[in-house]
Every structure is written in C-alpha cells, then in structure tokens.
KOLDOMAR-175989 format. One record per residue (C-alpha): x negated, y negated, z; residue in one letter. Coordinates in steps of 0.2 Angstrom, whole numbers. Last residue first. Example, Ala and Ser with C-alpha at 12.3 -4.5 7.8 and 13.67 -1.06 7.14 Angstrom:
REM residues 2
+-------+-------+-------+---+
!     x !     y !     z ! r !
+-------+-------+-------+---+
!   -68 !     5 !    36 ! S !
!   -62 !    22 !    39 ! A !
+-------+-------+-------+---+
//
This chain:
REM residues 148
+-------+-------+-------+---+
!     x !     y !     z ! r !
+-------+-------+-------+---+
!   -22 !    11 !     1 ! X !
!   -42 !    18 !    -4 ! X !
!   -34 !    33 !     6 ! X !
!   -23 !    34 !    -5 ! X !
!   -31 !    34 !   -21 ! X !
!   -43 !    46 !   -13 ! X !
!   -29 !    60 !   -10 ! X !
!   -22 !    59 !   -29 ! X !
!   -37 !    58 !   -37 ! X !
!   -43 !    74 !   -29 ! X !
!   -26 !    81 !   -31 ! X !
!   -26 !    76 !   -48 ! X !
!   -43 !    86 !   -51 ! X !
!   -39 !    98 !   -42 ! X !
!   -23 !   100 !   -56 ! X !
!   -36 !    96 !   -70 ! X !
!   -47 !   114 !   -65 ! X !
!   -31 !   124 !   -64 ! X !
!   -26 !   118 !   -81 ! X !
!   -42 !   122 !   -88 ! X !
!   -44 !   137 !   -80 ! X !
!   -27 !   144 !   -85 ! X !
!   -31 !   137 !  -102 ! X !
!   -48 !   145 !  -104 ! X !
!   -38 !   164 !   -99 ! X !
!   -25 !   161 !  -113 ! X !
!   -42 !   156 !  -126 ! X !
!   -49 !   170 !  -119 ! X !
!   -34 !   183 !  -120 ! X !
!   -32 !   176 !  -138 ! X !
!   -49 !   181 !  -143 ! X !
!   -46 !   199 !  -134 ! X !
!   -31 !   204 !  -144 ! X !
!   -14 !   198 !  -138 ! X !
!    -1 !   211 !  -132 ! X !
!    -6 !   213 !  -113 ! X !
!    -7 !   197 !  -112 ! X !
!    13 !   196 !  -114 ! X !
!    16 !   207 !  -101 ! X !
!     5 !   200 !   -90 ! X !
!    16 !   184 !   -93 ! X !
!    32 !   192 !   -92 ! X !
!    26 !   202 !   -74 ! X !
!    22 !   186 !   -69 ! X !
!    38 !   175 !   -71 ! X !
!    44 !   164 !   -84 ! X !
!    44 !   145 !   -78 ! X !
!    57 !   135 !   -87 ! X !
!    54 !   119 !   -97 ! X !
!    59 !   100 !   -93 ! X !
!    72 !   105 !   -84 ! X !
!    89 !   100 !   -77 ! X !
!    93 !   103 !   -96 ! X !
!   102 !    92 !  -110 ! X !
!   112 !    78 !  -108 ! X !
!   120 !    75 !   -87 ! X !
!   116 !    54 !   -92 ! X !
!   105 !    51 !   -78 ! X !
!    96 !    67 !   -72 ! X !
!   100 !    76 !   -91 ! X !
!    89 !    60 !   -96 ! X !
!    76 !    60 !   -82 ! X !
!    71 !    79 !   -89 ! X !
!    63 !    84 !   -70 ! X !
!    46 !    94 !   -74 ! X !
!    36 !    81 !   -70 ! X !
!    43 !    80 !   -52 ! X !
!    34 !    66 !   -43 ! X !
!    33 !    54 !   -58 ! X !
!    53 !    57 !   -62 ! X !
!    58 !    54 !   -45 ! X !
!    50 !    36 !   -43 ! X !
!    54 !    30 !   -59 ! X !
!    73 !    34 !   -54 ! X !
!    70 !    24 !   -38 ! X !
!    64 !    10 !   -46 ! X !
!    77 !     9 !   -60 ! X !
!    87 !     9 !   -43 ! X !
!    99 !    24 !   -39 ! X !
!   118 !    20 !   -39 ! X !
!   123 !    16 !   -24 ! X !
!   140 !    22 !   -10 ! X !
!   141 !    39 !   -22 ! X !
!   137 !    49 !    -5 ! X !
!   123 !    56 !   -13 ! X !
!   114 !    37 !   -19 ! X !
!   120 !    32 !    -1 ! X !
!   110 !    46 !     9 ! X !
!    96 !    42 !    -5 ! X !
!    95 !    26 !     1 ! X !
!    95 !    32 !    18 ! X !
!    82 !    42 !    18 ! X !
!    70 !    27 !    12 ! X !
!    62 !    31 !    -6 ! X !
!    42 !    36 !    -4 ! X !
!    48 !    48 !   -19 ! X !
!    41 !    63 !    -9 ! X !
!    48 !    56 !     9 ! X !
!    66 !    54 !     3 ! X !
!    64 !    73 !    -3 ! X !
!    60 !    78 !    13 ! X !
!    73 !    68 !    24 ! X !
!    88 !    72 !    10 ! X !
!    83 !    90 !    12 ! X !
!    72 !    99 !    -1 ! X !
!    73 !   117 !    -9 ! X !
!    68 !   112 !   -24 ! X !
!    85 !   115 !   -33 ! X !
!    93 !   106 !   -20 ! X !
!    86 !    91 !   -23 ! X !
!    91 !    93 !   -42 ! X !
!   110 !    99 !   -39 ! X !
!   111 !    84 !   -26 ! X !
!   104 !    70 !   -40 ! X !
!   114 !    79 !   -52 ! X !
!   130 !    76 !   -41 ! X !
!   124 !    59 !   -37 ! X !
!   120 !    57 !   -57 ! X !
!   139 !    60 !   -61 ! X !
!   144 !    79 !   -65 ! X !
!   157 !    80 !   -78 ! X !
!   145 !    88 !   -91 ! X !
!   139 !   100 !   -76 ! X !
!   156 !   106 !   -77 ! X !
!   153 !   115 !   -94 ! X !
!   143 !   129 !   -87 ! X !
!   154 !   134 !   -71 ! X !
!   161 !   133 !   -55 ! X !
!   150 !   118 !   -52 ! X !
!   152 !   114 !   -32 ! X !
!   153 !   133 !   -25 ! X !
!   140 !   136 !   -39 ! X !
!   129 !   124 !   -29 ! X !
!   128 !   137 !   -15 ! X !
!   113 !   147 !   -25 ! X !
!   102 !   131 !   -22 ! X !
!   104 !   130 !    -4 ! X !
!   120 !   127 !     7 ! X !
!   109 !   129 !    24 ! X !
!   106 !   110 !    20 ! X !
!   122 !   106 !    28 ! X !
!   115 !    94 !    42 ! X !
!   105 !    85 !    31 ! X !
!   118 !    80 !    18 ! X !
!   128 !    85 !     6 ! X !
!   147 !    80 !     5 ! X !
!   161 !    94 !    -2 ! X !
!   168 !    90 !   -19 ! X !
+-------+-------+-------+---+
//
C-alpha cells in the first residue's frame, strides 16, 4: 500500500479505491488505513487534521505510517471533533465509517413535499432547533477558549 502524507494529498477521497479495491477489504484494513480512509474522507491533510484533534502532526504522521498506534487520548480526541465518526468501525474496521449518512437536498425537499402541513412544522421546528443548538456550540465553543 502506497504512503499518505502531506505531499500526496492531491489523492483525495475518490483515490482511496486505488488503496481498497473493494467492499470486503476494508475488513483487512488496520486503524492506520482507517485512520487515512477517514482523513481523507474530510478532505483534511495530516497538518489540518492534526490541528482539529489539537494532536501534534507528527503523531499522526507515525499513527499513518503504522510506526504508533493512536493513544486512548488521541482516539478521544478524534471521535469528539467528528461526531459523526463511528469509533468502533475506526478501531476495530466493524460496522460503517459513519455514524449516519447525509441525504441530499433535493431528497429532503422531496420528502417535505409529501408530509402534510403539521409534519412540515414539526420538520421546519427541528431545523430551527438544531440550527439554533449548533450557534449555540459554537458560542460555547469560542468563549471556552478564550476563558483558556
């Protein structure tokens, strides 16, 4: 298997099938290759996603180049900045890289467009609701650390 790193970043996402040839390799995978497949997956370099998890580049470099296994630190790290990463299929390769899929918008509008109006108001609450609690976050977020 070909090593990732910084300067072959132009191998995006829909390069990792040059890695995985198909469905069942991702069973044979270890958690560097998941770790890799992941990164990629969010279109992040080693730098960039080193900086997310506040985890030095260079650990990462030797959690991809299979010199260290990643820390329980470092695994806590990843999997409370990205929520929707399933840490079990990023450890042991079980289940999806996912924790759910995103469907796109024409699916949603499409799907509004057969709920009567009551469900439309409940759908058009939780959008609100969910917009309103990730400002929230943020707001959380941004005077937590500057209380650091």
């Amino acid at each position: 298997m070909k090593k990732m790193n910084d300067v072959d970043f132009k191998d995006t996402i829909e390069n990792v099938e040059i890695y995985f040839k198909n469905k069942d390799d991702h069973m044979k995978m270890t958690i560097k290759d998941r770790m890799i497949l992941f990164r990629l997956s969010e279109n992040l370099n080693q730098l960039n996603f080193s900086k997310k998890i506040n985890i030095s580049r260079s650990t990462i470099c030797e959690i991809e180049n299979g010199k260290n296994f990643p820390s329980t630190s470092c695994l806590i790290a990843i999997a409370k900045t990205f929520d929707n990463l399933n840490i079990e299929w990023l450890i042991t390769g079980n289940g999806k890289m996912l924790k759910y899929e995103f469907i796109d918008s024409t699916e949603i509008f499409e799907l509004i467009q057969t709920c009567n109006n009551k469900q439309r108001q409940e759908v058009h609450k939780m959008i609100k609701d969910k917009i309103y609690i990730d400002k929230l976050d943020e707001i959380i977020s941004k005077t937590i650390k500057k209380v650091k």
